[in-house]
Each structure stands twice: as structure tokens, then as C-alpha cells.
C-alpha positions as a printed Julia matrix, in Angstrom:
185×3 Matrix{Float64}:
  10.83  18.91   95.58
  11.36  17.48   91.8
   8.54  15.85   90.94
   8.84  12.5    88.16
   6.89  12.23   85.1
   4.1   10.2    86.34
   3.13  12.96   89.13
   0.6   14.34   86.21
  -2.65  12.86   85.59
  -5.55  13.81   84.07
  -8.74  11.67   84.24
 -11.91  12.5    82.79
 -15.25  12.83   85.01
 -18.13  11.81   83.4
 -21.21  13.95   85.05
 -24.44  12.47   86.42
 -26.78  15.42   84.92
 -29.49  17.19   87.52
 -32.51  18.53   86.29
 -32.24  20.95   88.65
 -29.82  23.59   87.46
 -29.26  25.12   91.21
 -28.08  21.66   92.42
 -24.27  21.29   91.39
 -24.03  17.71   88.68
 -22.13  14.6    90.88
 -18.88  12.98   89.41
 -19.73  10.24   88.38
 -17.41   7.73   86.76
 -13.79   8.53   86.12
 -10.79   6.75   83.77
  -7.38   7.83   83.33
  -6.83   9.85   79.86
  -4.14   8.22   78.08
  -0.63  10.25   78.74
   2.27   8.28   77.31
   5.32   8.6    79.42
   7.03  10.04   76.26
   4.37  13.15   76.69
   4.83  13.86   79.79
   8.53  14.28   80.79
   9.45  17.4    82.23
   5.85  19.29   82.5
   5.54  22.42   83.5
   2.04  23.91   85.76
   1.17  27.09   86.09
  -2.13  28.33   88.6
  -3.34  31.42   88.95
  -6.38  33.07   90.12
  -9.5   33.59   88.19
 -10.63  37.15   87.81
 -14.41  36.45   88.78
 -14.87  40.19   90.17
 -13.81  43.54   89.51
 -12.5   46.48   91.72
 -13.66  49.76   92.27
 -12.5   52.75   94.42
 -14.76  53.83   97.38
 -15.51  57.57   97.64
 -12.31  57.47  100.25
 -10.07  55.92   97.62
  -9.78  52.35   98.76
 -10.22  49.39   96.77
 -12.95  46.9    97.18
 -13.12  43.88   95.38
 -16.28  42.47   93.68
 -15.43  38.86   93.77
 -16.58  36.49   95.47
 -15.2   33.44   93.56
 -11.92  31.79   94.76
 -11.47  29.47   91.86
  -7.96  28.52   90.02
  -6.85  28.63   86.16
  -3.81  26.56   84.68
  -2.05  26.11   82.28
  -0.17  22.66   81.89
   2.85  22.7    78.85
   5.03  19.81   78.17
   7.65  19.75   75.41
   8.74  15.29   74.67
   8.59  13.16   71.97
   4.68  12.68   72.17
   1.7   14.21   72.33
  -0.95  13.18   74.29
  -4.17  11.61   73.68
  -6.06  14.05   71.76
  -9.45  12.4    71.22
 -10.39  13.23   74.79
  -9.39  16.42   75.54
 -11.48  19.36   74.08
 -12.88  22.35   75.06
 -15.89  21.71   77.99
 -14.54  18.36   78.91
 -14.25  18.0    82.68
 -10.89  16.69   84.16
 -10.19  15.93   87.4
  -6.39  16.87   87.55
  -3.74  15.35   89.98
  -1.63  18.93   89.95
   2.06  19.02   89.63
   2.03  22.48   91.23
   2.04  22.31   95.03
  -0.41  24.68   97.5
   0.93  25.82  100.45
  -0.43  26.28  103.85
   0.03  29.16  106.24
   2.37  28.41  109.38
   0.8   25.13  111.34
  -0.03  25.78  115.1
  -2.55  23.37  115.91
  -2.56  19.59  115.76
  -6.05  19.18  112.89
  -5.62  21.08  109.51
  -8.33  21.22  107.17
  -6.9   21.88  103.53
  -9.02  23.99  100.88
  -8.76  21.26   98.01
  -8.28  17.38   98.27
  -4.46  16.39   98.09
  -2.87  13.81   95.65
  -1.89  10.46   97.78
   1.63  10.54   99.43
   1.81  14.34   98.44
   0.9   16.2   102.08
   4.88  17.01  103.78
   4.86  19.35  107.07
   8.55  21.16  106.14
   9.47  23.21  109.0
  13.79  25.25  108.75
  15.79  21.62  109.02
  13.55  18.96  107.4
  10.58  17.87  105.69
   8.17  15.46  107.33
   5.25  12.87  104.96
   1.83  13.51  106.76
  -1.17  11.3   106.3
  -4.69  13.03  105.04
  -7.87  12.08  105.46
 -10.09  13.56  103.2
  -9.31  16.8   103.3
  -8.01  16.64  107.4
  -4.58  16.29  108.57
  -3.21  15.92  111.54
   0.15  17.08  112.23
   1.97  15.01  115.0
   2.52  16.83  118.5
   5.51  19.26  118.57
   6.04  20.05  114.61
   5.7   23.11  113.69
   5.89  24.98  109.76
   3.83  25.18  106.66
   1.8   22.29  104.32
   2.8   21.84  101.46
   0.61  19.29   99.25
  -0.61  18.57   95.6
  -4.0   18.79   94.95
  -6.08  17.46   92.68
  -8.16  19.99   91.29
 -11.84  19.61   89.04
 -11.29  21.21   85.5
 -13.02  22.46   82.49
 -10.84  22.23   79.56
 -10.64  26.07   78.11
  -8.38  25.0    75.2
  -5.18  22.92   74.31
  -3.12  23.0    71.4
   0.22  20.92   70.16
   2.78  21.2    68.13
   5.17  18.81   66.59
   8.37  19.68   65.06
   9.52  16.76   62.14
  13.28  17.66   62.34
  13.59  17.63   65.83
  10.6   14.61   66.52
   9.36  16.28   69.16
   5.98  17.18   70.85
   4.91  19.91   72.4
   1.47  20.33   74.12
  -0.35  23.11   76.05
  -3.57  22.48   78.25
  -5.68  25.52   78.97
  -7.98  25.09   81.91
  -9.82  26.6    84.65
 -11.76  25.13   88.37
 -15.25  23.94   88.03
């Protein structure tokens, strides 16, 4: 599925801060950081697991793993004319990020599916061998109509610390390049 420059976004999440440190912080307010269309051409989104746990061999030789965590890291890089804007995004901010990279679903057999993260607007398609079918989602629900069968595919948006970032800008050329470091809150 090619994907056009605007399928990025990154807005920042202001957090409502609890005094109790067990209770998670609500997202509060959120505005769109500023990402120039000439920033954001041709993207490119990597996630990958975070390595929460460790493993370690049992007495019998098999391997356990320690984590418990099932939380994503990414890495967003973009090569255009400009960069984007800078005076939002450090390390510790918290984005909420409409992903370019699609999740997939096992096979569908029943009619409700509940996805593991909430999916970008107009991204949820049921693609079974022949074609590719838009689904509507409700929250995190979808329903796939009676006699379809094959996998989810959908775009999610995803809550994200910003790790790091960096950008470089070439004078000959007059181009931007950008990488965004981050990982799941």
C-alpha cells in the first residue's frame, strides 16, 4: 500500500500529572507539531520490539524469557528539503504518533476483532488472496462483514517518548534530513 506524505503525524500530548505515581498520567490536550510537507516526503518507519526482559536457559536447556513488557521502539527518517519543527521535539517529550508502518493481524475467523493499539482513521483494510476490503473501527473493535475471510492490516497510532532526534542539512544539495528516535509509553 504506498502511503502519501501526509500519512505521518506527530502531535504532542500534554500530561495531566497524578500525585499518585502508581496511577498512569491522562492525555490531556493534544496539537499537531508542525511538519512541513517539504519534511516529510518519502518517510521511512521502522518498529521493533523493546528488550524489557532477558533470557536465561533452564537446567533442561530451554529458553525462558524474563519480559513481560510488549512495548514498541521506532525510528522515523526522512530525507526532503526541510526539516521539521525542532522547538518541540526533544528528548522526554510525549508524542502521540499516527504510524506510517502498518500492524498486522493474524488470519480473521470471527465476525468482532479487537486490535492491540488504536488505528489511524480510514487505515483498517481486511485483504484476503484477490482483494483488499476498507473496514470501519470503533475504538479499538472491528467488525468484519459476514463471509470475508484474511488478515488486518491497519496503522496505528502509537503514544511515544522521544529517545532522541537529530538532522542534518546538506548546503550543496539543500536538503534535509531528519531522524526521530522513540519508544511506547
Amino acid at each position: 500500500m504506498m502511503h502519501t506524505a501526509t500519512d505521518l503525524a506527530l502531535f504532542k500530548v500534554l500530561q495531566k500529572k497524578t500525585e499518585d505515581f502508581a496511577t498512569p498520567p491522562s492525555f490531556e490536550d493534544q496539537y499537531p507539531l508542525l511538519l512541513p510537507l517539504e519534511a516529510v516526503r518519502g518517510c521511512s518507519q521502522t518498529l521493533f520490539p523493546l528488550s524489557q526482559g532477558h533470557f536465561v536457559r533452564t537446567v533442561s536447556g530451554h529458553c525462558l524469557n524474563l519480559g513481560v513488557l510488549e512495548k514498541y521502539g521506532s525510528v522515523i527518517k526522512c530525507q526532503d528539503k526541510e526539516p521539521p519543527n525542532l522547538e518541540d521535539l526533544w528528548p522526554g517529550v510525549l508524542l502521540k504518533v499516527a504510524c506510517i508502518q502498518p500492524l498486522v493481524t493474524h488470519q480473521v475467523h470471527q465476525q468482532k476483532v479487537v486490535l492491540k493499539r488504536p488505528a489511524v482513521e480510514g487505515s483498517v483494510l481486511l485483504i484476503d488472496e484477490n482483494e483488499t476490503f476498507p473496514l470501519l473501527c470503533k475504538g479499538n473493535q472491528v467488525e468484519v462483514p459476514k463471509g470475508l475471510k484474511g488478515y488486518i492490516s491497519y496503522r496505528p497510532f502509537l503514544y511515544m517518548m522521544v529517545k532522541n532526534f537529530s538532522v542534518l542539512y546538506d548546503e550543496w544539495k539543500q536538503s534535509a534530513g531528519w531522524v526521530l528516535e522513540l519508544e511506547e509509553y
